[in-house]
C-alpha positions in Angstrom: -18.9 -23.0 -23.7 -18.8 -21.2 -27.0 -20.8 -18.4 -27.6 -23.5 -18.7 -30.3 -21.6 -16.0 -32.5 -18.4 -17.5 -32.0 -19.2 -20.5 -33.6 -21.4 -19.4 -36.6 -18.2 -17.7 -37.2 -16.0 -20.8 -37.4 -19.1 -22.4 -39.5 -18.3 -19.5 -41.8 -14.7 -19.7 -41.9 -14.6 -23.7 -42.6 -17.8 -23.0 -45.5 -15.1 -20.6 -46.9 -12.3 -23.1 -46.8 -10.2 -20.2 -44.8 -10.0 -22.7 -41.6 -8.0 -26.4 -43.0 -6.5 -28.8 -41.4 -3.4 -30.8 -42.7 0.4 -30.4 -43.0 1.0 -26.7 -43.2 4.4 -24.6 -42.7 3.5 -21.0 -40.9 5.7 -17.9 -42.2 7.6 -18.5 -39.2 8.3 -21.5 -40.4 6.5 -23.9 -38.0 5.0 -26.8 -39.1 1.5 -26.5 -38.2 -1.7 -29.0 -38.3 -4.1 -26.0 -39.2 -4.2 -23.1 -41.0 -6.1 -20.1 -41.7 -6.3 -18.1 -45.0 -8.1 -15.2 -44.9 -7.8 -14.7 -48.3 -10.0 -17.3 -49.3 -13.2 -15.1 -48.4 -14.5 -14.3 -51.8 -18.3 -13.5 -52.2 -20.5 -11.0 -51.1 -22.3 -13.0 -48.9 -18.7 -14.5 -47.2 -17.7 -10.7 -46.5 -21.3 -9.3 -45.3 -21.3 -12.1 -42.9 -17.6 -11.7 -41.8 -17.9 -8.0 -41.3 -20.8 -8.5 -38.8 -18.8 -11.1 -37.2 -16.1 -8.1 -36.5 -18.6 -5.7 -35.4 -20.1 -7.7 -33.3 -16.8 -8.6 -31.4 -16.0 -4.7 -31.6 -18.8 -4.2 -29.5 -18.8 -6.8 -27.1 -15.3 -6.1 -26.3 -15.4 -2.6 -26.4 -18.5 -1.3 -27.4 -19.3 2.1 -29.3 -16.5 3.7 -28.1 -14.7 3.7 -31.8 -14.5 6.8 -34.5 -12.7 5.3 -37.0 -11.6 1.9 -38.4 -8.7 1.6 -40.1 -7.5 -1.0 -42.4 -4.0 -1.7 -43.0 -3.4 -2.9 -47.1 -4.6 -5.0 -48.4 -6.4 -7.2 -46.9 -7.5 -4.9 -43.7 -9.5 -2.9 -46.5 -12.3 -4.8 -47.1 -12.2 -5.6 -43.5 -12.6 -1.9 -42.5 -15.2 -1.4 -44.6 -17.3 -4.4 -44.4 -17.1 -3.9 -40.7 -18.4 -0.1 -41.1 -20.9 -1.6 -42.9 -22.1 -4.0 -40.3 -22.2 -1.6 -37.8 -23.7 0.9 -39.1 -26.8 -1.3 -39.9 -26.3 -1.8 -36.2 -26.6 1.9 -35.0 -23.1 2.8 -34.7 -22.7 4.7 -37.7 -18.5 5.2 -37.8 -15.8 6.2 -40.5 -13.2 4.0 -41.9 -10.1 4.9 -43.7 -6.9 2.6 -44.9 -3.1 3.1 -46.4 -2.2 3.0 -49.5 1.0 0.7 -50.4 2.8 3.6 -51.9 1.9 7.5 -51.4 -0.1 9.4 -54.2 2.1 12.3 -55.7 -0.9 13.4 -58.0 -4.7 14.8 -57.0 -5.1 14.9 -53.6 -1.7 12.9 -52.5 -0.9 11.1 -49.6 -0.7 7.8 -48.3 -4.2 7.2 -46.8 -7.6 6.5 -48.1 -11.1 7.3 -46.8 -12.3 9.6 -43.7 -9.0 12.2 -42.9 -8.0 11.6 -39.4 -8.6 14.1 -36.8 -7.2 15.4 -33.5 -8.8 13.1 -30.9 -10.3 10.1 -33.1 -10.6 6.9 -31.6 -8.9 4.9 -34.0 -9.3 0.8 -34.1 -7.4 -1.4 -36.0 -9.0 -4.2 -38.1 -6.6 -7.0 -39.6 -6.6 -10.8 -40.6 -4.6 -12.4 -38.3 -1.4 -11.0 -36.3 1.7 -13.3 -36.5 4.6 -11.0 -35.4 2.9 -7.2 -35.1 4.3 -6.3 -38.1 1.8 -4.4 -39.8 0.6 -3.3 -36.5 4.2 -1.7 -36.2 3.9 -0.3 -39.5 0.5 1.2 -39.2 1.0 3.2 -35.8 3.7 5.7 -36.3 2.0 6.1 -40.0 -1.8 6.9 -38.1 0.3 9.1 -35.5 2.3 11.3 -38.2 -1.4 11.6 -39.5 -3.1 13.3 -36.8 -3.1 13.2 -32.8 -5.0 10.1 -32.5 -6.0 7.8 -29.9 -5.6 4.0 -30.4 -8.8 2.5 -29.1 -7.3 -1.4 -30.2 -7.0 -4.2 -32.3 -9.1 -6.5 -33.4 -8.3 -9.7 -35.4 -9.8 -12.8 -36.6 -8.5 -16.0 -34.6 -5.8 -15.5 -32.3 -3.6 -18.7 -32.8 -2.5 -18.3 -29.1 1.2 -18.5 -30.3 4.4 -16.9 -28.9 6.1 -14.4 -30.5 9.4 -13.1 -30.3 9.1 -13.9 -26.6 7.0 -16.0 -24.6 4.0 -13.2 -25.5 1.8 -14.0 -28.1 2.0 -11.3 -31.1 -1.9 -9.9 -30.1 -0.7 -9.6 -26.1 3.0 -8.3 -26.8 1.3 -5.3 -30.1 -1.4 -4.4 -27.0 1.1 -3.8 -24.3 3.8 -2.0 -26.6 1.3 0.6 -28.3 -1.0 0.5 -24.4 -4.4 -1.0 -26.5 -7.0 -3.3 -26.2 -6.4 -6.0 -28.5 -8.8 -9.0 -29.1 -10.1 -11.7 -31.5 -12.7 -12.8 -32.9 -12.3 -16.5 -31.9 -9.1 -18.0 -30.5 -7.4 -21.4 -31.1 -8.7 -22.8 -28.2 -12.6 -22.0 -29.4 -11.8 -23.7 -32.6 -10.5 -26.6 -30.8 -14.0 -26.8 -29.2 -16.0 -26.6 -31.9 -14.8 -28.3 -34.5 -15.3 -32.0 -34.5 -11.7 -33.2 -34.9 -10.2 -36.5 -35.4 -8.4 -38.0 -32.1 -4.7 -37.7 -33.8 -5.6 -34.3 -35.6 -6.5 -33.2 -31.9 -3.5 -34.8 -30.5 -1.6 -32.8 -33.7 -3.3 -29.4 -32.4 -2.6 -29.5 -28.6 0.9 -31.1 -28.9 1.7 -27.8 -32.1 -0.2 -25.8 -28.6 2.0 -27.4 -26.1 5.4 -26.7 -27.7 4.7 -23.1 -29.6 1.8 -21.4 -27.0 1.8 -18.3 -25.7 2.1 -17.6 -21.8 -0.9 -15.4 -20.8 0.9 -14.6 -17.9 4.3 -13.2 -19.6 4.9 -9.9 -19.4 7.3 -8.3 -21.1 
């Protein structure tokens, strides 16, 4: 059964047009029967709602326990602070930061954006969707050269339950190489299950499941 929030969230991303269905190639370069563009969220009202939708995952997985959000460019920015947003109206009033592309040699400098990290902030990761970790990679040792942080996780969007590099998928194998929670808002499987879908685009969707899924129980 699908929670309540799950699935006003999957209303949200197919009102958007961020959730399609179709002939698709993946940047891995898998032909897929779905895919997800994040980018397509484009009104106010698309990113108050989406940022609850994050906080409200945040806390059900891991509750208030969270300092600082940080939101890797570009497309974790409005993420972070949307989310910050949302839960501050909630009663969790915490900072956010993000990266910039390339650092600042004028002003204040530097590569990062927002609250300056401390000693001991509980730092969680906001981004779109995780395919291979990259920018998870990317945004760790930068956070660590910033201050002596802790990671409190990662949170994404939909976890497309797909292997990565080995028989992991990217969330499972970026939370057991940095030792952090990492979740989603919705997974594959909860779209599956609320989304009225055509017999063959079904068959399409377990059969793309059946040959590139991730095994929960790999390790690495």
């Amino acid at each position: 059964m699908v929670s309540v929030h799950k699935q006003k969230f999957i209303e949200l991303m197919t009102e958007a047009g961020v959730l399609t269905f179709g002939d698709f190639v993946t940047k891995s370069g898998r032909a897929t029967p779905y895919f997800i563009n994040t980018g397509l969220y484009r009104t106010g009202d698309h990113i108050r709602r989406l940022g609850r939708h994050y906080a409200e995952a945040i806390l059900e997985e891991i509750g208030p326990a969270v300092d600082v959000l940080f939101g890797p460019a570009y497309k974790g920015i409005p993420l972070a602070v949307s989310t910050s947003i949302a839960l501050s109206e909630m009663g969790h009033d915490v900072a956010y930061c993000f990266n910039r592309k390339e650092e600042k040699d004028h002003g204040e400098g530097g590569m990062m954006v927002g609250h300056r990290l401390a000693d001991g902030d509980r730092v969680l990761i906001v981004e779109d969707i995780t395919t291979a970790g990259t920018a998870i990679r990317e945004s760790v040792p930068l956070l660590r050269a910033t201050a002596d942080i802790t990671l409190a996780g990662l949170v994404v969007s939909v976890d497309r339950c797909e292997r990565g590099l080995d028989r992991r998928s990217a969330l499972q194998a970026v939370g057991e190489e940095f030792s952090m929670p990492t979740f989603a808002i919705v997974d594959v499987h909860e779209i599956m299950a609320s989304v009225d879908l055509a017999p063959d685009l079904e068959a399409s969707m377990r059969a793309y499941l059946d040959t590139y899924g991730a095994d929960t129980t790999a390790t690495e």
